[in-house]
SEDRENLUM-667822 format. One line per field, with one value per residue (C-alpha): residue in one letter; residue number from 1; z, x, y. Coordinates in steps of 0.5 Angstrom, whole numbers, m for minus. Each point is the difference from the previous one (the first is absolute). Example, Ala and Ser with C-alpha at 12.3 -4.5 7.8 and 13.67 -1.06 7.14 Angstrom:
! residues 2
aa a | s;
i 1 | 2;
w 16 | m2;
u 25 | 2;
v m9 | 7;
END
This chain:
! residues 199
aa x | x | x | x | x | x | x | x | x | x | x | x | x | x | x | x | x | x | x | x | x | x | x | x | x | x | x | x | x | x | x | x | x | x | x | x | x | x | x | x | x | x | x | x | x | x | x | x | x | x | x | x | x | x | x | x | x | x | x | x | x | x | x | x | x | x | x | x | x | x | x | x | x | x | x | x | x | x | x | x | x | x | x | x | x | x | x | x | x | x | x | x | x | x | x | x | x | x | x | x | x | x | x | x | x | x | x | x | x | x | x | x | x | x | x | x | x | x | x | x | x | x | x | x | x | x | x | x | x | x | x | x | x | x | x | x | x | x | x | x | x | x | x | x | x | x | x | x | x | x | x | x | x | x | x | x | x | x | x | x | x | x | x | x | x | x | x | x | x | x | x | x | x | x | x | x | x | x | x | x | x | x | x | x | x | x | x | x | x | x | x | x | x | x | x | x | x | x | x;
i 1 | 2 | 3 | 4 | 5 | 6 | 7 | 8 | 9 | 10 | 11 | 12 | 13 | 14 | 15 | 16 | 17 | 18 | 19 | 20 | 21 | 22 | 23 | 24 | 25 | 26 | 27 | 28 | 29 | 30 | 31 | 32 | 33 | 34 | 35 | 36 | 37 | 38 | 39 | 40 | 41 | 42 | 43 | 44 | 45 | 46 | 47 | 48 | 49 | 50 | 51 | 52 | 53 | 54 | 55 | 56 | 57 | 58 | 59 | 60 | 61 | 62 | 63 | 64 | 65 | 66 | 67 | 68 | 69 | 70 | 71 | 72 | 73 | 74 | 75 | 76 | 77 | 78 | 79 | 80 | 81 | 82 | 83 | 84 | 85 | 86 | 87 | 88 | 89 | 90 | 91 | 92 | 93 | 94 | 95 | 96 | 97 | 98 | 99 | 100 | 101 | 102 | 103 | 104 | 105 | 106 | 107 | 108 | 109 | 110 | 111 | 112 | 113 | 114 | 115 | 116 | 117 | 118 | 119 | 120 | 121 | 122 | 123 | 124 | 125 | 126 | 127 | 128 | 129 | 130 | 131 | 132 | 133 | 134 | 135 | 136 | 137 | 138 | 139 | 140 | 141 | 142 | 143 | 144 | 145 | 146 | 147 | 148 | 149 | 150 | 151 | 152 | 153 | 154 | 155 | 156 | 157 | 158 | 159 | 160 | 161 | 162 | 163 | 164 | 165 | 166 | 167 | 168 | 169 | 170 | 171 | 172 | 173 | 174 | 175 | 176 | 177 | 178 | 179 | 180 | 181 | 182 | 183 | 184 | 185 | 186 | 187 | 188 | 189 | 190 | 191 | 192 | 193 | 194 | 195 | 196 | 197 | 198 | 199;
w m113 | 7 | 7 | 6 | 7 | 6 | 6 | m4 | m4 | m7 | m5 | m7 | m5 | m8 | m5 | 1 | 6 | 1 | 8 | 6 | 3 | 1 | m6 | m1 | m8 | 1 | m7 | 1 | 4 | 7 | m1 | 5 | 5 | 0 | 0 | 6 | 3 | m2 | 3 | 8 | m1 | m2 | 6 | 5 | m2 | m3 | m7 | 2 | m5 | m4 | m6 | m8 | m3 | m7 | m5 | m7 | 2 | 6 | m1 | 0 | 7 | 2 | m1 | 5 | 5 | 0 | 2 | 7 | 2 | 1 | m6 | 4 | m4 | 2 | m3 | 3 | m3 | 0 | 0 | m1 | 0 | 0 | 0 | 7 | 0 | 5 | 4 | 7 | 6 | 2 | 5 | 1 | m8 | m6 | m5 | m6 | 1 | m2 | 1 | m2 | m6 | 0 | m4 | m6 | 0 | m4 | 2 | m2 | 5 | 5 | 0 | 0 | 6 | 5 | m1 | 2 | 5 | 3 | 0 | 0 | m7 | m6 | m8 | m1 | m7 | m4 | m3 | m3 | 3 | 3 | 1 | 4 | 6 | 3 | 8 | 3 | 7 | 5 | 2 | 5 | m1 | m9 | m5 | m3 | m5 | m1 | m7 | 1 | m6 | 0 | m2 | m1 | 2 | 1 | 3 | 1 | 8 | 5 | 6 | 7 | m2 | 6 | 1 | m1 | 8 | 0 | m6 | 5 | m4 | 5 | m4 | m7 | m4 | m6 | 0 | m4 | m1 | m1 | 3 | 7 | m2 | m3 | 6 | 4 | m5 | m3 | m5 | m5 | 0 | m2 | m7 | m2 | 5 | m2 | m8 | 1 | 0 | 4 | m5;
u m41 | m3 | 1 | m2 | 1 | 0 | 1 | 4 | 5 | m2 | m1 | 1 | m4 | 6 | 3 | 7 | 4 | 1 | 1 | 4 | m6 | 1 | m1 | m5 | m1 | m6 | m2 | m7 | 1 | m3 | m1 | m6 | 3 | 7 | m3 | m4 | 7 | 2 | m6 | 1 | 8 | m2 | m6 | 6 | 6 | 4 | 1 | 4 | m1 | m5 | m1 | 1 | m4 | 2 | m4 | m3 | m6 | m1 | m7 | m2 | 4 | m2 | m8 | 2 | 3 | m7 | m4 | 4 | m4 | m6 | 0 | m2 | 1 | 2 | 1 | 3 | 5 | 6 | m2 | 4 | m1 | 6 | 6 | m4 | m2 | m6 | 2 | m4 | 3 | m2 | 2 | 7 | 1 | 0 | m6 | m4 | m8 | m3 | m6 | m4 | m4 | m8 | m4 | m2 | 6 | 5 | 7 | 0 | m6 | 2 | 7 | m2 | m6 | 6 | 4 | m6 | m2 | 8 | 2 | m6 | 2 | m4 | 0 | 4 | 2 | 4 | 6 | 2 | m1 | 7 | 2 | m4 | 4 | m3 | 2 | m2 | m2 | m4 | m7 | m3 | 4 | m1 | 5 | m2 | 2 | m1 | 0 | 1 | m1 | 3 | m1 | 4 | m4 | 0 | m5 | m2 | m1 | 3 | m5 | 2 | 2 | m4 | 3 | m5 | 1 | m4 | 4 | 6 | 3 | 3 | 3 | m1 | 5 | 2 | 8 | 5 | 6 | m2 | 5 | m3 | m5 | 5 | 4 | m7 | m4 | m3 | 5 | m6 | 0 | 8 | 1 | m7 | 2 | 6 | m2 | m5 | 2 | m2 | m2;
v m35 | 1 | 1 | m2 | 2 | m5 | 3 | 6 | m4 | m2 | m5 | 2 | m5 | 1 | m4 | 1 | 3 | 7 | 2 | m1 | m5 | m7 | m4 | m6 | m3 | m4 | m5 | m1 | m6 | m1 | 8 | 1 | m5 | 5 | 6 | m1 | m2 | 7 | 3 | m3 | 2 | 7 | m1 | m2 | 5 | m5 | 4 | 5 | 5 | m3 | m4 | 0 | m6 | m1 | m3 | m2 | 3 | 6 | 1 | m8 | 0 | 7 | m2 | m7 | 5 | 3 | m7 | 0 | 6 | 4 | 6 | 8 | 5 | 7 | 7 | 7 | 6 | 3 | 8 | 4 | 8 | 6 | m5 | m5 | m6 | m1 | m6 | m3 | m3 | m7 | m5 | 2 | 1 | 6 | m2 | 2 | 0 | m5 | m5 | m6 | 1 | 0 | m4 | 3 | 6 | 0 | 0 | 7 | 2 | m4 | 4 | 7 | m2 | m3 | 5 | 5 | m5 | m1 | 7 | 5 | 3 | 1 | 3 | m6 | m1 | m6 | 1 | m7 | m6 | m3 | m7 | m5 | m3 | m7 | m3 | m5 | m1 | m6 | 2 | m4 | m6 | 1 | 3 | 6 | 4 | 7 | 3 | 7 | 5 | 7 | 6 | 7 | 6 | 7 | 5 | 7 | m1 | 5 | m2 | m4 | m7 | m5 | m7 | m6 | m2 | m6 | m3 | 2 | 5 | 5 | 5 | 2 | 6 | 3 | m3 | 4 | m6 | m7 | m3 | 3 | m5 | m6 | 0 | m3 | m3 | m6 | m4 | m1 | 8 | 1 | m1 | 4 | 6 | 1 | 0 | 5 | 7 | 6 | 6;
END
């Protein structure tokens, strides 16, 4: 199975229907044409609340979902110390640090160095990596999707948090209930934040 989300409602790649979103059989015939049709109608709005795409072979079509766009690989972390999670505040919306990955770093590495980076903090250790979460956008007139590798963190850090204002977070903090930051968040982040348990 494999998900995606367009401009927060999701495509979910499987073999057999299992959600409440709309259902498309697809059966190997005109596949690419039909699932670009389905990408403009995500684009527009029009598949309100999203799509559940069954097929005989989710990862053939989930690969020609690929080809529509440019790959740009991210990673960040959910950090999690004394029962608070470390959430920063973007454009208008509660989010989990991240970042574009660089090249020759790992996806772990490049986790812990934006975390540092967006939030001031260091002693960074990972716990267990936790689900990848993918989203598209347009840039530029191109379609992109943004592949995001997650990672549950803690750390012994006790210092004053700084926000990295010149990515546009305004304020970052030690959250106690994680649904202060479910109320106003990213739809890609919902199912990965309510599995995760603040110890």
């Amino acid at each position: 199975m494999y998900k995606v989300f367009i401009y927060g409602h999701p495509i979910i790649f499987s073999t057999k229907h299992f959600s409440k979103l709309n259902l498309i059989e697809f059966d190997g015939e005109d596949d690419d044409a039909k699932l670009l049709k389905i990408i403009e109608s995500m684009e527009d709005k029009a598949l309100s609340p999203g799509v559940e795409i069954v097929c005989e072979n989710p990862e053939k079509l989930w690969k020609k979902f690929n080809q529509h766009y440019k790959i740009i690989e991210a990673a960040g972390g959910a950090v999690v110390k004394d029962k608070k999670l470390l959430a920063i505040y973007r454009l208008g919306k509660w989010d989990l640090p991240k970042g574009k990955m660089e090249r020759g770093e790992s996806k772990e590495e490049s986790a812990i160095r934006e975390v540092e980076e967006e939030c001031g903090i260091s002693g960074l250790k990972i716990i267990k990596e936790l689900p990848t979460v993918y989203h598209t956008y347009t840039l530029q007139g191109k379609r992109i999707l943004k592949v995001t590798y997650w990672f549950e963190m803690t750390t012994d850090f006790d210092g004053e948090l700084k926000p990295q204002t010149e990515e546009d977070i305004t304020d970052v903090k030690w959250v106690e209930d994680v649904n202060e930051v479910l109320a106003n968040t990213y739809e890609s982040l919902d199912e990965m934040l309510r599995g995760l348990i603040l110890k």
